[in-house]
N, C-alpha and C positions, 0 to 999 in steps of 0.2 A: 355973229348971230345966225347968217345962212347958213355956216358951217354944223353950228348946234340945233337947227331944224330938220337939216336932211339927215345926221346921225338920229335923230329923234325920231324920222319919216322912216328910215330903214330900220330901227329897232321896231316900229309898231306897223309896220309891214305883215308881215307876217301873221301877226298876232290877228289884226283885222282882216286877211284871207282865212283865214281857219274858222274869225267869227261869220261871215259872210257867205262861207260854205258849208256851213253849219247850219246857219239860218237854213237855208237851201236847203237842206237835205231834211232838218226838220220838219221844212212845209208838206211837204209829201208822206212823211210818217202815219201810217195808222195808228191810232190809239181806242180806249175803250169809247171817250166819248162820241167820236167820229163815227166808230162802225154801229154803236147802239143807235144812232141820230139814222143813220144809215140803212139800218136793219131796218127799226122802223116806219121810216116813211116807206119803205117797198112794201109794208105789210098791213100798217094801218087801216087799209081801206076795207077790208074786210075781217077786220080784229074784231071780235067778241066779248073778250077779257082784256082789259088793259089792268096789268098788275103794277102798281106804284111801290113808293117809300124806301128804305136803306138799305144796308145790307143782308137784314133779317127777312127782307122780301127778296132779293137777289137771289141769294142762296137757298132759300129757304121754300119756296113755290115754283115748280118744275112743270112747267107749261106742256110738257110731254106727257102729263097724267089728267089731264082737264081733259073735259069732253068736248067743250069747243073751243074754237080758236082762241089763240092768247099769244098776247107780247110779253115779256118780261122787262118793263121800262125802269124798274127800280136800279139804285144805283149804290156802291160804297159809299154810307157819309152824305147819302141825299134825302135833304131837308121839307120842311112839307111846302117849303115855298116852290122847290123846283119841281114838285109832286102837282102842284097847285098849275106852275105855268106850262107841264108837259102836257096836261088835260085841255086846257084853255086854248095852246098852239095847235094841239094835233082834233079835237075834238068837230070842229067841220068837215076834216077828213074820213073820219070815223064811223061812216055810213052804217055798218054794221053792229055798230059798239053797243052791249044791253047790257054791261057791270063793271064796275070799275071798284080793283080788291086791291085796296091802303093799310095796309102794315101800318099798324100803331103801338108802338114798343114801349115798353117805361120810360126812354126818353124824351121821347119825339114830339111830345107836345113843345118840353121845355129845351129846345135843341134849334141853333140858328148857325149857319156854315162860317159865318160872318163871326162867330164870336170862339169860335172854336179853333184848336190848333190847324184845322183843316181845313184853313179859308183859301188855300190857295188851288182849291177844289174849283171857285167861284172861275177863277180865269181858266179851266178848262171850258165849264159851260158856257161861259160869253164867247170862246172863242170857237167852239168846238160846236156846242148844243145850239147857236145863239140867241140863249136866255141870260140875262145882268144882272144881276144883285142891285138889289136897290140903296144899297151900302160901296158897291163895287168901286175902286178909285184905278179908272180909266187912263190914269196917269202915271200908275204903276209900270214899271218896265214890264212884268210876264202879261201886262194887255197888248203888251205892243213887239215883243221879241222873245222869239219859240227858245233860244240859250235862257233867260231870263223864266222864262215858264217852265221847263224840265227842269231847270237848275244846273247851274254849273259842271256841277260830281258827276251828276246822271251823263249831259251830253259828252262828258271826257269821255265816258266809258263806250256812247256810244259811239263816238269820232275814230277810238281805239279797236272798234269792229268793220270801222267805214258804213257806220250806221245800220250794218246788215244784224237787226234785232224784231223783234215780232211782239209785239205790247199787245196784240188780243188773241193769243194762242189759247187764249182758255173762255176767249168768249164765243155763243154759240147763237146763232141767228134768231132761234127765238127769246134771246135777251137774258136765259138762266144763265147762270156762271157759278156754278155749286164745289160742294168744298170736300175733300177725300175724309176717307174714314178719321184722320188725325191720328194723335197716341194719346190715349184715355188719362196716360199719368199727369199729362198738361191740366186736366180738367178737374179742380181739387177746389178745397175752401182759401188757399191763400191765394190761387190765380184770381177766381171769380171775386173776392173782395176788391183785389184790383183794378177789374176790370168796372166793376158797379162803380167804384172809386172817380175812373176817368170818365165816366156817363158824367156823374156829379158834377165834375170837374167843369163841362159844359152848358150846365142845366140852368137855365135862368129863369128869372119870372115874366122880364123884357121880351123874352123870346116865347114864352106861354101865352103872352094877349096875339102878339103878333098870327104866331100858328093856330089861333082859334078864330082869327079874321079869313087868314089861308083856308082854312078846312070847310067853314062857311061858303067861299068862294068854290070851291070844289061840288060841294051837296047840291048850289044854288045852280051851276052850268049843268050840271049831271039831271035834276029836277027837270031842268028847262026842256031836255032832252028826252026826259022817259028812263033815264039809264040808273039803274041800280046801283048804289052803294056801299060796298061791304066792306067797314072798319074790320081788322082784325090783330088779335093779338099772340105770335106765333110762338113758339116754345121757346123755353127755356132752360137749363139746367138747375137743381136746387140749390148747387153752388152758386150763380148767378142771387138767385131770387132770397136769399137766405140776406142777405146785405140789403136789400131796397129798403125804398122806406115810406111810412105809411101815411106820411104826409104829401107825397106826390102821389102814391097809390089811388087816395081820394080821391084829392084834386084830378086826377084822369080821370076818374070813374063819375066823376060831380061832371067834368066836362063834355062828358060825350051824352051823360044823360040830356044834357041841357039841350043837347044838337040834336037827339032823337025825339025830343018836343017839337023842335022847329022844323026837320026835315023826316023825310022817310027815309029811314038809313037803317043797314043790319051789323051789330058790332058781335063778333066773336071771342070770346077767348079762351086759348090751349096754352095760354103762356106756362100753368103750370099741370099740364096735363098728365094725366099717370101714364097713361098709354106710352108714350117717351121715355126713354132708358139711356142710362151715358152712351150706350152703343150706337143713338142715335143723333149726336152730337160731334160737330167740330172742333167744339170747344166750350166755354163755360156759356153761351148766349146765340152760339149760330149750330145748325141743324149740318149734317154730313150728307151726302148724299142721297144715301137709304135713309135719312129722316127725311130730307126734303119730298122724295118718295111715298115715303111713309104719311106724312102730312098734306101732300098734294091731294092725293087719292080721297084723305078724312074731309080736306075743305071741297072737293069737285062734287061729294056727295052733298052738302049744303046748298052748292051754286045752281047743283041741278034743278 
């Protein structure tokens, strides 16, 4: 039996050095949500513009064309709940804060991280932002071990470099991360049905009460403060918009009236704006740079 412990201790030897230094190496790793988290709190304090919501806000609102100050706190895949607690966390900081511009896309009412293939989003931000899911299971291995949270594949690859990699080579301090012209033949009717497809595919009703409590909580702190709020709904391709459907179309449009009753709030929308050309497009629903550009400059005139 001692005999068959210590071949046992020398076969997983190794295996538990490589995890161990792994670990190690991963704790020190930059990623998007560290350097955003990062970014800003060094900026915060004299932010003007705090831009929320997902990737159609990311990419899509270029803080270098606003006349005043601005973060770009939006994130890939971020939910109105983490839209809701980045306001709430950072908002005593905020001393200078007079609008807060939340991207509200055809999904995003009916859109929860937690129900989505991309819940493993949720253990960046608890570990990274930290902000919890109120769903979050803490007992998950990627809450508690950085091999578990990149996943397996990812840290071979980076172990295979001696972890000499750069995960925010494309992020930029004031929070935009915008997207190259693309190649227009991606952008067609069977992508963008696709793509509306996988929106669907996350869309709930469960998660539509929920983000109308979120979004309420956001009006109500922002109120409290004097700070403006400016819903907006950013472009999109006809590919894209040619597949939605008109029963969630309402239902957004019944919901935000409902909040512009109760609060003072400015909602926009360019979703499907002519001024936009495939040229202005990444792909069938995110804007390319020179849209982002293009779009910045149309909403700074609004904010002014």
């Amino acid at each position: 039996m001692i005999k068959l412990f210590k071949k046992l201790l020398l076969l997983t030897f190794p295996f538990a050095v490589i995890y161990f230094y792994s670990e190690y190496r991963l704790s020190s790793l930059d990623n998007s949500y560290k350097f955003r988290r990062r970014a800003l709190e060094r900026q915060i304090a004299g932010c003007e513009i705090l831009l929320l919501g997902s990737s159609h806000g990311v990419s899509g609102i270029n803080p270098e064309y606003l006349t005043k100050s601005a973060f770009n706190a939006a994130n890939v895949s971020q939910t109105v709940f983490y839209d809701k607690e980045i306001l709430l966390k950072y908002i005593g900081s905020a001393k200078e804060l007079e609008t807060v511009v939340l991207p509200v896309s055809y999904f995003t009412l009916w859109s929860d991280s937690h129900t989505s293939k991309e819940a493993w989003r949720e253990y960046f931000y608890y570990r990274f932002s930290d902000i919890k899911h109120p769903d979050l299971n803490p007992f998950e291995p990627a809450a508690f071990s950085f091999v578990a949270l990149y996943t397996p594949g990812k840290v071979k690859s980076y172990l295979l470099r001696n972890f000499d990699v750069n995960l925010v080579a494309n992020e930029r301090e004031d929070g935009w991360r915008g997207y190259p012209a693309g190649e227009i033949k991606r952008i067609n009717y069977v992508t963008g049905k696709r793509r509306v497809a996988l929106h669907h595919s996350n869309m709930l009703a469960s998660s539509y009460t929920k983000n109308m409590e979120y979004l309420e909580e956001i009006l109500a702190a922002a109120e409290k403060r004097g700070i403006e709020v400016v819903l907006v709904a950013t472009p999109v391709y006809r590919t894209y918009s040619k597949f939605t459907k008109e029963k969630y179309k309402l239902a957004n449009m019944k919901a935000l009236k409902a909040l512009r009753k109760e609060f003072d709030m400015t909602y926009l929308d360019y979703s499907n704006d002519k001024r936009f050309t495939i040229n202005d497009f990444y792909d069938n629903d995110h804007l390319n740079y020179k849209g982002a550009a293009k779009f910045t400059r149309i909403l700074n005139e609004k904010l002014m």
